[in-house]
Every structure is written in C-alpha cells, then in structure tokens.
C-alpha angles and dihedrals in degrees: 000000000000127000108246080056079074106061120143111242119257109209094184097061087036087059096045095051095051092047089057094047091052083047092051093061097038087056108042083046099074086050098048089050095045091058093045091048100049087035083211125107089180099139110052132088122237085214092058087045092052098041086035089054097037089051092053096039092056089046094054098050084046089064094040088048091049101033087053102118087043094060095046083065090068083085097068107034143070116278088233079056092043096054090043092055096036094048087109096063092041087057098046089045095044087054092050082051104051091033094053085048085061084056095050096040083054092054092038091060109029111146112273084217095056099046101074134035118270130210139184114217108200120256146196115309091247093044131074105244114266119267107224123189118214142211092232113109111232123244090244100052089038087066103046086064100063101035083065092054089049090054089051097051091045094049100050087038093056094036085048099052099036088054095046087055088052099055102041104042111073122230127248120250099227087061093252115141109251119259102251094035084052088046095046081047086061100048088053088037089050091037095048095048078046091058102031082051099060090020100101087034085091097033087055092032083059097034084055096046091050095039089202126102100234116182100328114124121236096199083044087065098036095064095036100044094063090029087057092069095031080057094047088053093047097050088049090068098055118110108258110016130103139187096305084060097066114010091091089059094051087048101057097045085060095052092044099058084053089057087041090064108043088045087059092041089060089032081067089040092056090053086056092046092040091225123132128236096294100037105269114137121254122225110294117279082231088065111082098173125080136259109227130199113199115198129197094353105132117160095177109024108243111231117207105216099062148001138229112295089241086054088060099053104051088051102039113061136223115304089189089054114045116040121138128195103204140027119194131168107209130186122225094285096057098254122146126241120172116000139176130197109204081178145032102219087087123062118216087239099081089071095079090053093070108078089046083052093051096046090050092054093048084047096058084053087246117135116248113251119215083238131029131153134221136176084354104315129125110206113189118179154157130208118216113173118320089342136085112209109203137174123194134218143177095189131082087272122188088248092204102051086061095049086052090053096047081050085053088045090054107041083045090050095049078047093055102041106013101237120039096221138145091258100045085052093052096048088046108044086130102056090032087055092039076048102049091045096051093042099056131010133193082358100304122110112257125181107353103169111107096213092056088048093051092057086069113013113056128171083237116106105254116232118248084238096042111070109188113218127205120260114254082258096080095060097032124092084232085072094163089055134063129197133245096050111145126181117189088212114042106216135154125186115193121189127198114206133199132195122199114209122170142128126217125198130211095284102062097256128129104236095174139024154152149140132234111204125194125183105206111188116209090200117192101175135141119225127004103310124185110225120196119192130197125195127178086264115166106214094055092050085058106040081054100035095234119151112232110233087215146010116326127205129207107225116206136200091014115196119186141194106264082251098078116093105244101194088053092056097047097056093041111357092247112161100222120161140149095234125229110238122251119017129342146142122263109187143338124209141175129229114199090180118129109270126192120221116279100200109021125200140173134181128207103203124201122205119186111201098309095297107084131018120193123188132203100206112197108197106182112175100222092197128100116293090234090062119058125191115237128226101004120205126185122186111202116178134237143179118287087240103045121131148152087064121191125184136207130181143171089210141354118031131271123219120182112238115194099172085066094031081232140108117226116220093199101188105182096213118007102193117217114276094016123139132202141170136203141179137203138185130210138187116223113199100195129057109244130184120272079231091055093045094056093050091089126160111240122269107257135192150204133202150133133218119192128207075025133119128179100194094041100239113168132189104235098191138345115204134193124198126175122161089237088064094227127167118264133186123214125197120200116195127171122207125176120192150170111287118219085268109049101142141145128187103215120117105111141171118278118256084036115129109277129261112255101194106217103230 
C-alpha cells in the first residue's frame, strides 16, 4: 500500500471540509428554491450559467486528475477512511452539482413570455393594439440553448480525456501523480481559475444593466461570499493540491460579494420605486389597504357552462328591444357593398334611402343624428372612415344597443383585416358574410369577441376533409372565454387610469373639470376563475352601513365589460365577472368633483410695438413631493408669423413648433412641488393690431404621473377564485394623466393684474 494511503488523519481540516459540504448545500438551496417558487429564472445571464458550470466542471476533474492516487486507495481501505481521504473531491463534486441544477433550473423555468418574439399589431383608436405571440425563438432564449448544449459537450469531452489519461498512463510508485496527467491537471486548474475569474463580469454587467434583482438569491450570496474563501482555504490543506486547486474558488468569492452588493443596492432602489424583484409595480404607496388573493376558497362551485339565471340576464340584453332587421356597409355615395337581411319586414331597397335622407337633413342646416326614423323606418348608423355602416329596423328597436354592435362590426372587421376600407371589403365578401352571421342572428347580436371569432373562422381556405368547429365559447354563456386555457404562471395585472380634464380662465379659476377613469385588466389565468373586485365605492360604504377607513369616491355614469354581473352590482356593488383572457377593459367611470390643477402654469407676455413678443413661461407641480409627473409637455401659443425664435430654460428643453404656432417645453420628470421658469423670444415680421395680438388659444399640457391618482380611487381587494385552487398573483398600478381637454388661459400680457389661483 503507498504511502500517501497512510496519512494520519487531520481532524481539523476534516472537519473543516464537512462543515463546508454541509455549507454548500445549505447555501445553493435558497437559490434553487428561489428559482422553483417564483417559476420564474428572469434575472440571470446564460453567459454567467456556462462560464459558472465549465469552471466547476474543470475544477472538479482537476481535483479527480491530482487526487488520483488518493482515490486508488479507496480499494484497500474502509469505506468511513475512504470518505475521509477522498472529502476533497466530494467537496469540489458536490459544488459542479449544485452549481449545473442552477442551470437547469434556469432552462426548466425560463419565462414562457420571454421565449418567443412578441409583436403589437395596431388596433382600433378606441382599443389597446393587439399583442401577438409568435412562433420566432428570441435571441435570448436562442442562446440559452445553446449555452446548455455547450455545457453538456464540455463537460463529456473533459470527463472523457481526463479518464482516458488516467487509465493508460501508468502511476508512479512513489505515489507521485504522473507528468502529463499533472500537466493536463494544470490546463483544467488554470482554465478553471480563467472561467471562475470572468465568470460573474456578464452576470454583474447584466444585473447592472436591469437594475433590478430577478431570480438571484440574496441568502444564496451571504453564506457563499465569506464560505468561498473559507473553501479556498480549506482545499488548500488537502494532501496533493496546489494553487490551481483553489484559486478559482478565492476568486469567485471575491466577484460574488461584489454582486452581493450591487444586488442589495438596487434591492433599496426597488422599495423606492415600489417595483418587485423583476420590475413589475407593486400596489400604489396611496393604497393603504391590501390586495388579497383568496385561493380555493369557493363557497358556490363555478360551472363553467353557464351562469345564474340572474347573471344572464344582467349580461345578455333584451331580445324583445334591440333587433334589428338589416346590416349594410355603404361607401360615401350611398352604394351599397356588402349587405345582410336578418328579417324580411324590411326590403333591401330602403338602403339606398338613406344618403338622400341624410343630404336633405344637412340641407335644411340641421346636424345628422346617429338614428333617425322616416315612413316608418328606423336608420341607425356610424361612419368610420369613407363608409357608413348602417343597420335598418321597423320595430321599436334600443337604438343604442345597435350603435354599440355596428361599433363591435367595425372594430371586428379592422381586427380582422387591418384597415376597414372599400377595397379590404371587396377582396373579403366571404369572411365579412361568415362574420355578420355568427355575429347576429335573427337580428340579435350573438358572439361578438374577436378572439373567440378567429379560433373558427380564418381568413385561410378550410380543407373539404377538415371541418373547423366552433370553440365551447360560442355555445357557452361565458361567451368572451373560452376553456382549456392553461398558464404556467396565474397573474393578473389591473390598471386604473385617470384622465385630467379642466379648463382654467384668466383669473386663475377652474371653470371646468372632470376625470374619466378606466380600470384595463391584463388577465393570465388558467381555467374559468371568478374574480371579484372591490374598490372604495360610496355608495357601497352607505347601502351596507360600513364605515370607509379612508376617503370614498362616488363614481357617475359607470360602463362595464359584458363580463360583470349586472344584477350583482346593482344589490351590493360587488364587482363579480368571469374575465376574458388576455387584455380588456373593465370599467370605465367620471368623476365631476372639483379638481385643482395638477400641473399649473402661467405665461407674462411682452409685446414691443408689434415687432417682437417675449414670454416668461412659470410650470409648479401642485402634487405631493414623493409622486413626479413623466414626459411634460407644455404648448404654449404663438403668432402664425412668429419667428427668430430663442429659448431659455431652467430645465427640460424648448423646440419651436410652427405647424401648431406653439413652442413645446418638454421637461422629462417634474418632481412634486417643483417650480421652473423659462423664457423665449420671437421675431414677428408683420405689424399686427394690439386687438389681434390679445386674441390668444389657451396653454395647454400634457403629462402623466404614475402610482398617482387625482380623484383617490383604491382597489380594496382583488380576489381570485378557480375551482382548481390554484395560486394567482394580482398587480395593482395607478397612472393619471392629461385628458383630451387640459387648458388654461393664462398667458397674459405683462403689467396685467396678476393670476390668483383659487385653491
């Protein structure tokens, strides 16, 4: 038996050693779990995984290649002593392990989102554009891929060589490791120290480029920082190693504290920004209620083939009130292009009444209604573009339920072909008629969600031998869903939007104002969920004589989603619906309540004689300092003939815009409470009247704070409720913003009396 079989035994360094093994798992394990609870691996770089698990790899075969003799002893010696002799190799394996599981963990649980391009094809004015996943790999999933295979193929290739110089070259009987399997232990100990030393470079290059933490582990980092160089240290002690053996270990630990630090530094900067780990916004810092998730708490089961009876008929309108007996598209002479009768009452003739119609009633200086009714006739239509589109009834019809369904047709049809033209009608007769029958029958309105119409009816010719059938949906009373739909990850993200408008005269006093509030729902969930929403509604507080714990609003002139349950929100205001998938609107609301302007501003102007005008221009955010608006713009009007123009300001930049005789003070982030001031000169090259110089258009601004809202709306609670009980994450964000209207008429001429703003 050799020598270096008889060691004595060093209790300090075994110790040591199974201490650090213990450690090893204790630490990986914070991170593997990290990755497998959020199911997400957003965060890391592929390039950090495949230099992180070749650097291991080498220094593991290092060990094997120079511990060699070490291990041969193993035949000869108790399996307690083997283990003992033998811990180094243990320690070293036991790191490539744990280190590769973080890379297939990584490839296991890359984000679904991220793995394939993305587009958004433009929609309708009144609609958000449609978010299309492609077929098309992603450059970044492209290359994780292969990253992995390249792991796999460095790994077999070194295992493979480093083996076969074990087997063939014979040992030295002194113990001593042989000279080329000593020299092939150095490339892999030099190659390894290489990797492990630029290893963490892309990982913080990316890290610092995302400033956001993703799935790393920060617990993961606190034990292995200072155990890297306890480990260093440790390997350093065992019989038959050398630098090679444990530089690459020193050298990481040094390279992950400084990843440590920065991912704690931006771990401060996301609780300022109230975002999570991968960016997402947390619910807004002016809700102080939570947002609660219930799971699996189902107190009636929700089937998913139909809904109460009083559900039904909150969401499904009137049959007796809104038929309609013809649908026509027309172009701008009154002809006719594509046209459907649903019912006989009314002849096809009477389309071509209805331009004359329209003409007389301009003639006799009168404005056009959307309907209006003659010899018997209700015509009922909407213009979009160079097309009327125009349905036609004899009964007493609900006027406004078919405006809203032509308003469906057309926005269906510019999903369909991009653009709702002439010439897209005449190339696509077929798919418009297969539209218009699935979409009304017998003269009431049928399926009308687009997504649910492109899963059986394409714009691809069908095959004699492939019938498409329609999805569940159709036949469902969910008719906006459809089943089957499985996420790996359950989120839903809900925004509540605000939009400012007012209008302030020369005196400083809001003579006009409002807010127009929409809730849109960005829904990811598997199954048929319930979801039931609660907002800080006042009316609700009062019908159930709750006390708010903080402010109420009274919302007017409320509009939902066909998906809400009418009936429910009539008795307690409970906002309960079955959601469509993918992205909607919820509900929209006003607000007439007094508001005071958001972002103020004021202008002295200075006119000198007619040949040059200068204005001093005042912006002051009045919102709290902890909130900022985003991407400021101020319009501020000029005369038609202005030019020479020169710009000062104390922030922001100034452009001269003559197509809309204004300049522009764009100003990126305006913090609350700030103040700033700018000035500008212009030249004017013709003489114009003192009277034409005072005739000026309003100031007007836009803007957008976000985590912000005006009229102090809050989701109370957000549950979520499927029978499969899975987990589901809601995000809550609040944006106000600039409505189409935001003016204020108060650039004045200097000397004037001064503005008081009424608080």
């Amino acid at each position: 038996m050799s020598d270096i079989c008889h060691l004595d035994r060093d209790w300090i360094s075994n110790a040591l050693t199974t201490g650090l093994i213990f450690g090893l798992i204790i630490s990986y394990v914070p991170q593997h779990l990290r990755i497998i609870q959020m199911g997400s691996s957003e965060g890391f770089s592929p390039w950090y995984l495949l230099l992180g698990s070749t650097s291991s790899a080498a220094g593991m075969l290092n060990m094997i290649a120079l511990s060699w003799p070490t291990i041969q002893c193993c035949k000869e010696l108790s399996a307690g002593r083997c283990l003992e002799i033998t811990a180094g190799v243990i320690q070293v394996g036991l790191q490539w392990a744990l280190f590769t599981i973080i890379l297939v963990l990584y490839i296991i649980y890359y984000p679904t989102r991220l793995k394939y391009v993305d587009i958004d094809i433009p929609a309708h004015d009144s609609l958000p554009p449609q978010h299309v996943k492609t077929t098309l790999r992603s450059d970044e999933w492209r290359r994780s891929v292969i990253v992995s295979w390249a792991v796999a193929i460095h790994l077999v290739l070194l295992t493979f060589v480093t083996f076969f110089l074990l087997f063939t070259r014979a040992p030295d009987p002194s113990g001593e490791v042989p000279r080329q399997i000593s020299q092939w232990a150095t490339f892999l100990g030099v190659s390894s120290a290489i990797l492990a030393t630029i290893q963490y470079a892309p990982q913080l290059l990316r890290t610092y480029q995302s400033k956001l933490v993703g799935a790393l582990s920060i617990p993961m980092m606190v034990i292995q920082s200072p155990g890297g160089v306890v480990m260093s240290i440790s390997i350093a002690l065992r019989p038959g190693t050398n630098w090679t053996s444990w530089a690459m270990f020193a050298v990481s630990a040094v390279m992950q504290a400084c990843l440590l630090c920065m991912c704690i530094a931006w771990k401060f900067r996301q609780r300022r920004l109230n975002i999570d780990d991968f960016g997402r916004p947390l619910d807004s810092s002016d809700s102080t209620d939570e947002i609660d998730t219930v799971v699996g708490e189902v107190s009636l089961p929700v089937d998913n083939r139909r809904l109460d009876s009083d559900d039904e008929d909150a969401t499904l309108p009137s049959r007796s009130s809104i038929m309609a007996s013809l649908i026509a598209i027309l172009d701008l002479k009154g002809k006719p292009l594509i046209q459907r009768s649903y019912k006989d009452d009314v002849p096809p003739s009477y389309i071509e009444r209805f331009l004359p119609l329209v003409l007389d009633i301009e003639e006799e200086g009168q404005q056009v209604t959307p309907c209006f009714s003659s010899q018997g006739i209700n015509y009922m239509h909407i213009r979009h573009s160079n097309l009327y589109i125009l349905a036609l009834s004899k009964r007493n019809s609900n006027a406004a339920e078919i405006i809203i369904f032509l308003h469906r047709l057309t926005q269906v049809l510019i999903e369909y072909f991009k653009e709702l033209e002439e010439e897209s009608i005449r190339d696509n007769f077929v798919i418009i008629y297969e539209l218009m029958d699935e979409m009304m029958d017998f003269g009431f309105p049928q399926t009308t969600e687009s997504k649910i119409l492109q899963e059986y009816i394409t714009q691809e010719s069908h095959k004699l031998e492939i019938q498409a059938r329609p999805p569940m949906a159709v036949t469902n009373a969910v008719s906006w869903r459809t089943e089957g739909i499985r996420y790996r990850k359950n989120e839903v993200f809900l925004d509540v939007v605000e939009s400012v408008n007012l209008l302030v005269n020369s005196n400083g006093n809001v003579v006009r104002s409002e807010i127009l509030g929409a809730v849109k729902m960005k829904c990811y969930l598997s199954g048929m969920p319930e979801l039931r929403l609660g907002l800080n509604d006042k009316v609700m507080f009062e019908s159930t004589g709750r006390t708010a714990r903080g402010k109420a609003i009274e919302m007017e002139d409320v509009k939902f989603h066909q998906c809400v349950r009418l009936s429910r929100f009539e008795n307690d205001r409970t906002i309960s619906f079955i959601p469509p998938d993918g992205e909607f609107e919820l509900m929209s609301y006003r607000l007439s309540t007094p508001v005071k302007p958001l972002i103020w501003v004021e202008a002295a102007v200075e006119s000198h004689k007619g040949s040059r005008v200068e204005y001093m221009v005042k912006c002051k955010a009045q919102f709290k300092r902890r909130s900022s608006a985003n991407n400021v713009e101020i319009y501020v009007p000029v005369p038609d003939d202005a030019d020479s123009p020169k710009f000062r300001a104390s922030t922001g930049s100034v452009q001269y815009a003559p197509d809309k005789s204004a300049f522009v003070w764009k100003i990126k982030q305006l913090g609350g409470g700030r103040e700033y001031l700018m000035r500008a000169h212009f030249g004017l090259p013709s003489v114009k009247s003192e009277q034409d110089m005072e005739k000026r258009a309003p100031i007007s601004v836009k803007f957008e704070i976000p985590y912000f809202t005006v009229s102090g709306i809050q989701v109370r609670y957000l549950k979520i409720v499927e029978k499969s009980g899975y987990q589901a994450l809601p995000w809550v964000r609040y944006i106000t913003q600039n409505g189409d209207d935001y003016s204020l008429r108060t650039a004045l001429e200097k000397g004037s009396t001064p503005i008081v703003q009424q608080m």
